[in-house]
N, C-alpha and C positions, 0 to 999 in steps of 0.2 A: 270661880271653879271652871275649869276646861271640861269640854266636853266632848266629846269623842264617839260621832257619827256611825254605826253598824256599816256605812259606806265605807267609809274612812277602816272600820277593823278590818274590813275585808281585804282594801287594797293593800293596808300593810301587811296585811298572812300573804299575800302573794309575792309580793317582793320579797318577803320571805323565805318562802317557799320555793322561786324563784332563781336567789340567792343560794340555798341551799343545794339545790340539784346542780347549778355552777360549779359550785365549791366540789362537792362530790365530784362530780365529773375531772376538774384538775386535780384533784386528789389520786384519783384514780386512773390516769395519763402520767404523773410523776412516779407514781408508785411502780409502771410497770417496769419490767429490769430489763435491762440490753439483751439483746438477743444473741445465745451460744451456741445452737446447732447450727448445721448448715444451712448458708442463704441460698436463696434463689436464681444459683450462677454454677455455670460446671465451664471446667476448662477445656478448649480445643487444640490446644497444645500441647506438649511436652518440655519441659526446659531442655532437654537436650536437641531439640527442632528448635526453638526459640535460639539458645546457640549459632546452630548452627547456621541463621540469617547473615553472622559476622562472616565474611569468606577473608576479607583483608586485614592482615595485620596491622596493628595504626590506623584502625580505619572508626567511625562510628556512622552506626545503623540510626536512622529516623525510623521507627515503625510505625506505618501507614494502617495498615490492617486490622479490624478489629477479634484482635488475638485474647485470648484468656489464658494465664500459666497458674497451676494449682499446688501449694505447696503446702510444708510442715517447716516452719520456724527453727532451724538447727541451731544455733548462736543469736544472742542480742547483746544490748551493751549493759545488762546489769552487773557484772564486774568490774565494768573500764577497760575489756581487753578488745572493744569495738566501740568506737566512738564516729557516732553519725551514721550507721550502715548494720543494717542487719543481714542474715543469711539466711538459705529457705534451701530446700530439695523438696524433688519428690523422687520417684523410682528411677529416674534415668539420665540424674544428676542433679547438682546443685549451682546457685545464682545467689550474687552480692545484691543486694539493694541500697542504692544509695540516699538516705534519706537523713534530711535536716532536720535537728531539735537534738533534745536529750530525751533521758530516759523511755526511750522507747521500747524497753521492755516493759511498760503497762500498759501498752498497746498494743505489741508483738511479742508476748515472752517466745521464748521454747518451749517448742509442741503444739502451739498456737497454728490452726489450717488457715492460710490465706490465698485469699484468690487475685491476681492482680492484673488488669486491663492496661496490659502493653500497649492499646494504641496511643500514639502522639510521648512514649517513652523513646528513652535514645540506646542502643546497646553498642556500649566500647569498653576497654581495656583498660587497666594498668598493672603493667609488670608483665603482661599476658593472660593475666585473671578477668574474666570479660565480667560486665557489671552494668547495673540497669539503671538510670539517671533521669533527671527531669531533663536534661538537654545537653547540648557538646560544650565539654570543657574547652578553654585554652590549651591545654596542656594536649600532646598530638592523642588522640586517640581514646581521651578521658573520658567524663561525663559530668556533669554535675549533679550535686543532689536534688531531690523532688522537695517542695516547699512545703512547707505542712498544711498552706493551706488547700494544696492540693495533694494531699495524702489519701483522703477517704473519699475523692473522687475516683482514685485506681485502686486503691487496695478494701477488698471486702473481707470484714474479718469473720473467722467462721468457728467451728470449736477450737476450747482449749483441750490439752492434754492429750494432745495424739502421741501413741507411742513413736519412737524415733531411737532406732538402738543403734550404734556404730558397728560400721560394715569392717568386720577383722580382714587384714589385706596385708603387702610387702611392700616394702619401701621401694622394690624389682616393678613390683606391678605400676608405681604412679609415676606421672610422665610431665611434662612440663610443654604438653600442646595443651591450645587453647580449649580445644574441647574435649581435655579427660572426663571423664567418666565420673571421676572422683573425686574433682576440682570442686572446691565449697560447697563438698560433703562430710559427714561425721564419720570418721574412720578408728579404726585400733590397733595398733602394732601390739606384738607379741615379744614378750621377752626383752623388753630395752633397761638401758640406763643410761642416767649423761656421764659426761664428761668428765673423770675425775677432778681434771682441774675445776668443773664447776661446784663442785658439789661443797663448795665454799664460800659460794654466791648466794644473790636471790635469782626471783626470776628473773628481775629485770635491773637492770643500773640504772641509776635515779638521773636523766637528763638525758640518756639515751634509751631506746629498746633494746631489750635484752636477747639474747641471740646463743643462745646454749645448745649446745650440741647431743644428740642423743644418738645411740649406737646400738644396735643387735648384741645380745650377748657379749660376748669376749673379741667379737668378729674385728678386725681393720680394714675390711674391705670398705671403701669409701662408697660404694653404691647400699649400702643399707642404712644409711647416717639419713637422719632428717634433722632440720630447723628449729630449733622451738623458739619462736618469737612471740616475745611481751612488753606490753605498751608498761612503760612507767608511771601511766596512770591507772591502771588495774589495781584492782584492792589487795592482789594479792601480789605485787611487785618485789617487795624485798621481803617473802616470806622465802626462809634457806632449800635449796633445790634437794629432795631427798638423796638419802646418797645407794637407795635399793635398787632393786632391779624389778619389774613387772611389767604391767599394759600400761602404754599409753594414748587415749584418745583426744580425738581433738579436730577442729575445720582442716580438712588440706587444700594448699595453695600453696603457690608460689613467685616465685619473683624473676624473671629473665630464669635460666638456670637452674634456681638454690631451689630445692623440695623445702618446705616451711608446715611447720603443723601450729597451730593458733589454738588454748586450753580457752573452756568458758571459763573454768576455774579449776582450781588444785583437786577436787573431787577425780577431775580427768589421769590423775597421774595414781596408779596404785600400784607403786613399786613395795610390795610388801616382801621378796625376795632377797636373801642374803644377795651382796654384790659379787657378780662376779669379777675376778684379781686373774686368771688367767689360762686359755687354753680351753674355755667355755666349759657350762657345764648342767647344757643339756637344752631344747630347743621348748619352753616355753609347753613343759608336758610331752612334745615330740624329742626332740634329742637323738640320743643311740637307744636302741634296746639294748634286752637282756643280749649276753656276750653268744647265745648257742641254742639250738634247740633241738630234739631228741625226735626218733621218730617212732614215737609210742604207740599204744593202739596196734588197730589191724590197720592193713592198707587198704587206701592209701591215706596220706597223712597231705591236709588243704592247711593254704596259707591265703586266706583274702586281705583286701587291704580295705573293708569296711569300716575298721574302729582307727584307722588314720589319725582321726581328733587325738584321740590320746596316744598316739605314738607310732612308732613302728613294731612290728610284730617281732617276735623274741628270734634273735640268730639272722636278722634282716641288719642290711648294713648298706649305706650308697656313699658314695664315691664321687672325682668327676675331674680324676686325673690321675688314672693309671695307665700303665703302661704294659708290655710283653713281662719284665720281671718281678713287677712292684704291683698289687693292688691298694687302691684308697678307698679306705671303707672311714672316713673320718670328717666326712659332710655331717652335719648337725640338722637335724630335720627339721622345718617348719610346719606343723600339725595344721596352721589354716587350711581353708578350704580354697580352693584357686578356680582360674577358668582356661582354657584350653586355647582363647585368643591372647592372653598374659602375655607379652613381649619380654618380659624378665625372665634373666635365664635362673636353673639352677630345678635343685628336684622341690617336688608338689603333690599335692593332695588333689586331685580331679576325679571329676564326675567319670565314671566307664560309661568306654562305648557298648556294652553291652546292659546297662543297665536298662530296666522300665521304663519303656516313655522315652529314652534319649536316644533322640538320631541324628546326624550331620549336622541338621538346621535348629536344634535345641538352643534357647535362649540364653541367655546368662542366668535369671532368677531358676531357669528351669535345671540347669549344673547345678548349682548352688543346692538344692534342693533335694537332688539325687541322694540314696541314702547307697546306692552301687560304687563304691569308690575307686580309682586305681594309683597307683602309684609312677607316677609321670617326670619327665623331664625335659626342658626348652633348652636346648643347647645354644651355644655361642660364642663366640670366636677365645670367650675367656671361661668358658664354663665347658665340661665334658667334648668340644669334639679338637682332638680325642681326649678319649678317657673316662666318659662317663660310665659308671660302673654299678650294678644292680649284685650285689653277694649274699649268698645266703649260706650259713656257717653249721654244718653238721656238729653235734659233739663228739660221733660214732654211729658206725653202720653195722655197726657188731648184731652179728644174727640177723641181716637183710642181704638180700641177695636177686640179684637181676632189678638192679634197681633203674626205675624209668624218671624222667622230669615231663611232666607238659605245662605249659602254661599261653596267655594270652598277649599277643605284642598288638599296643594301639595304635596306629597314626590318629592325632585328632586335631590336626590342623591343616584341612587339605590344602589349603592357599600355599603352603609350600612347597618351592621347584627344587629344593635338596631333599637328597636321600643318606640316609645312615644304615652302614650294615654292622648288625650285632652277634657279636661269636661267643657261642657259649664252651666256654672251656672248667677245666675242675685241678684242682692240686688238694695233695695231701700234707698233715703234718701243722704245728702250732704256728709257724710265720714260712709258707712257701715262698718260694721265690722263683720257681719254674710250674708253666702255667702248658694242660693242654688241651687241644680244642676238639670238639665233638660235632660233629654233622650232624642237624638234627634228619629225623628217620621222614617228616613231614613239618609240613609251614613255613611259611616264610616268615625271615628274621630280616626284612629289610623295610624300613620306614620312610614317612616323607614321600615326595615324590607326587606331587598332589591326590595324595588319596588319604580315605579316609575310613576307619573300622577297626575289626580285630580279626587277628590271624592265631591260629590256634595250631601251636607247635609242640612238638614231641620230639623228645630227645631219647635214647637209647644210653643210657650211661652203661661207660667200660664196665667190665667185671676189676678195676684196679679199686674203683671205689666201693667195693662189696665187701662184706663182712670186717670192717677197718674199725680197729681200737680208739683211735683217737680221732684227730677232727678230719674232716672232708668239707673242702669248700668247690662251691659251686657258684659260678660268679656267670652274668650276660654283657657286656662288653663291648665299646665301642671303640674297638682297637685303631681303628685308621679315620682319616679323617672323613666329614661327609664332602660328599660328589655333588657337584653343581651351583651355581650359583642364588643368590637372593636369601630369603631367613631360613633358619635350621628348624628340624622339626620337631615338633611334640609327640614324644613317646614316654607311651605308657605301657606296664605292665598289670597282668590280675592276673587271680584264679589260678595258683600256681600248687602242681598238685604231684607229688610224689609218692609213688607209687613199689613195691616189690613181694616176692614172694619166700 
């Protein structure tokens, strides 16, 4: 018979015991979960300063500095339509990352905040698209990707699920410098379709990318076309390219040149709109308004340009190529919201220089934001000068009499050394063809010129457009061409307000 010591019980309860509080303890180290709020890192940078380090084209940047850039995950490769590289923004633009392995969307999805310590990263190019690497390619001005095993040396991951909504824009506004704005960010066009010949395709042709073209509306101007480029290894490559018309979102970049827009996935394309076949038909909710509008009420009768988003205001009509006998009121309106430094020509939805809070030096988010809206135009060598044309289309003046116009003319790009002068002229009758001009009584009607506000003009209308049965147009005009040299101006109108007794 063995026998077994009270020395001997004791020390086995302890290794027991022992044991047990071991075991608990790793239990309780495994058990805890990875960490998903934010870590203990803020960034000192902005991607758009980070950027802007590259000054040489073909060049790549060593970052020396111990820099932080903070982002939100806009693209990964759970599709297949990014393989090795993910993309990130924050507020004042977006950056490729180049990184080794796969599926890197379980450790980067979209929406996912990361923080990543640029120093001893490389920033260079390709196509013009600048991009963050573990070090310089061969290739002039590349990079290569970061290793995995030094991935979570620079990248700290911080929450999931940050919102990240695409920025609605024109294909006018994105640029193919290195340091757009916009450049691998999530963006939205308004009112597209592709290509008819595509629309027999997939997205992509199986052994090449696929390269399908998408277009505005009914429009053939070849400055509102973008890219759609898809990897043939996307899960959704040879799913058929819808044949509708709607939004389409997606990363913008591009290549030398060619604007390209990159889908996470088919979610991105919601052309739920009949197609349009010809002659457009209608601008994505903006379009034409109603054909006329009546001057009811007592006076005077206001026309703002507040509710933009959804269109233009009824008897409102623009142009951007008329002339002394012909007006164009046949511009298709884009209801986005725009900004006042926009380089694309053509008319726009901007912030007013009279609005709350906006002055000269107001920001981009701070436009964008303005609930003051006006009705504006960036002219250019192929858009309105001459001819850009603001109409507004009477049904009858029947029973008004001395009737006045005032309204609000903007410059809101003072950086410009051209000026544009606009004459406000009126004809009578269903399609005039002889137009005449009216002096206003106060304000000036001349823009550009590096300045920058609103000029608040009054016009004295003939007694010809007084008490008239049928229509009365009232058009402001940019009969001749602008004066001086460098970019044309941004003008806008508001707060247009007629008046009689």
């Amino acid at each position: 018979m063995n026998r077994i010591s009270v020395k001997n019980l004791m020390a086995a309860a302890y290794v027991l015991l022992l044991g047990t509080v071991v075991l608990s303890s790793c239990k309780r180290t495994y058990d805890d979960p990875p960490p998903t709020g934010a870590p203990g890192i803020v960034a000192n940078i902005t991607i758009r300063d980070l950027k802007a380090m590259d000054t040489a084209p073909y060049s790549v940047v060593h970052i020396t500095q111990d820099l932080v850039i903070s982002g939100v995950v806009n693209m990964d490769d759970k599709s297949g339509n990014y393989y090795q590289q993910i993309s990130m923004q924050d507020s004042t633009g977006g950056i490729i990352l180049r990184l080794a392995g796969s599926n890197l969307n379980t450790s980067y999805p979209v929406g996912r905040q990361l923080f990543v310590k640029v120093k001893d990263l490389y920033l260079g190019e390709y196509g013009g698209m600048l991009q963050l690497g573990g070090g310089a390619d061969s290739i002039e001005g590349g990079v290569t990707m970061l290793s995995p095993v030094l991935q979570d040396r620079h990248i700290i991951k911080g929450a999931f699920n940050q919102p990240i909504l695409p920025k609605v824009v024109s294909v006018t506004d994105l640029t193919t410098n290195r340091q757009d704005r916009y450049a691998n960010t999530l963006i939205q066009l308004v009112d597209y379709q592709f290509a008819a010949a595509d629309t027999t395709k997939g997205y992509a042709d199986i052994g090449a990318a696929g390269n399908r073209v998408a277009n505005q509306n009914c429009a053939t101007a070849t400055n509102t076309r973008i890219t759609v480029r898809t990897s043939d290894f996307s899960n959704f490559a040879t799913s058929r390219i819808p044949s509708g018309r709607g939004t389409l979102a997606g990363i913008y970049s591009f290549f030398g040149s060619t604007k390209q827009l990159t889908l996470r996935d088919t979610n991105d394309v919601q052309f739920n709109n009949p197609r349009c076949t010809s002659g457009g038909t209608g601008g994505g909710g903006g379009g034409t308004s109603a054909p006329t509008f009546t001057l009811t009420g007592t006076s005077p009768y206001t026309i703002n340009f507040n509710n933009l988003a959804s269109g233009l205001p009824a008897g409102v009509r623009i142009g951007s190529a008329s002339t002394a006998t012909t007006n164009d009121t046949g511009t298709v309106f884009n209801p986005i919201t725009n900004i006042w430094s926009g380089t694309g020509g053509g008319w726009k939805n901007l912030a007013s220089a009279t609005g709350a809070g906006i002055t000269q030096g107001s920001d981009l988010a701070t436009q964008d934001a303005s609930s003051d809206r006006a009705l504006g135009i960036r002219q250019t060598s192929t858009i309105g000068d001459p001819g850009a044309t603001l109409t507004f289309i009477l049904a009858n003046t029947t029973g008004r009499n001395n009737l006045k116009l005032e309204f609000g003319i903007q410059s809101l790009d003072p950086s410009v050394t051209r000026s544009t002068a606009w004459t406000v002229e009126y004809a009578l009758g269903d399609s005039p063809t002889s137009w005449t001009a009216v002096t206003p009584a106060s304000g000036s009607t001349t823009t550009g010129n590096l300045s920058w506000g609103n000029s608040n003009v009054t016009v004295n209308l003939p007694a010809a457009v007084a008490n008239q049965s049928g229509k009365v147009w009232i058009r402001i005009v940019a009969k001749t061409a602008t004066s001086g040299g460098g970019s044309r101006p941004v003008t806008a109108f508001d707060n247009i307000k007629f008046s009689w007794s």
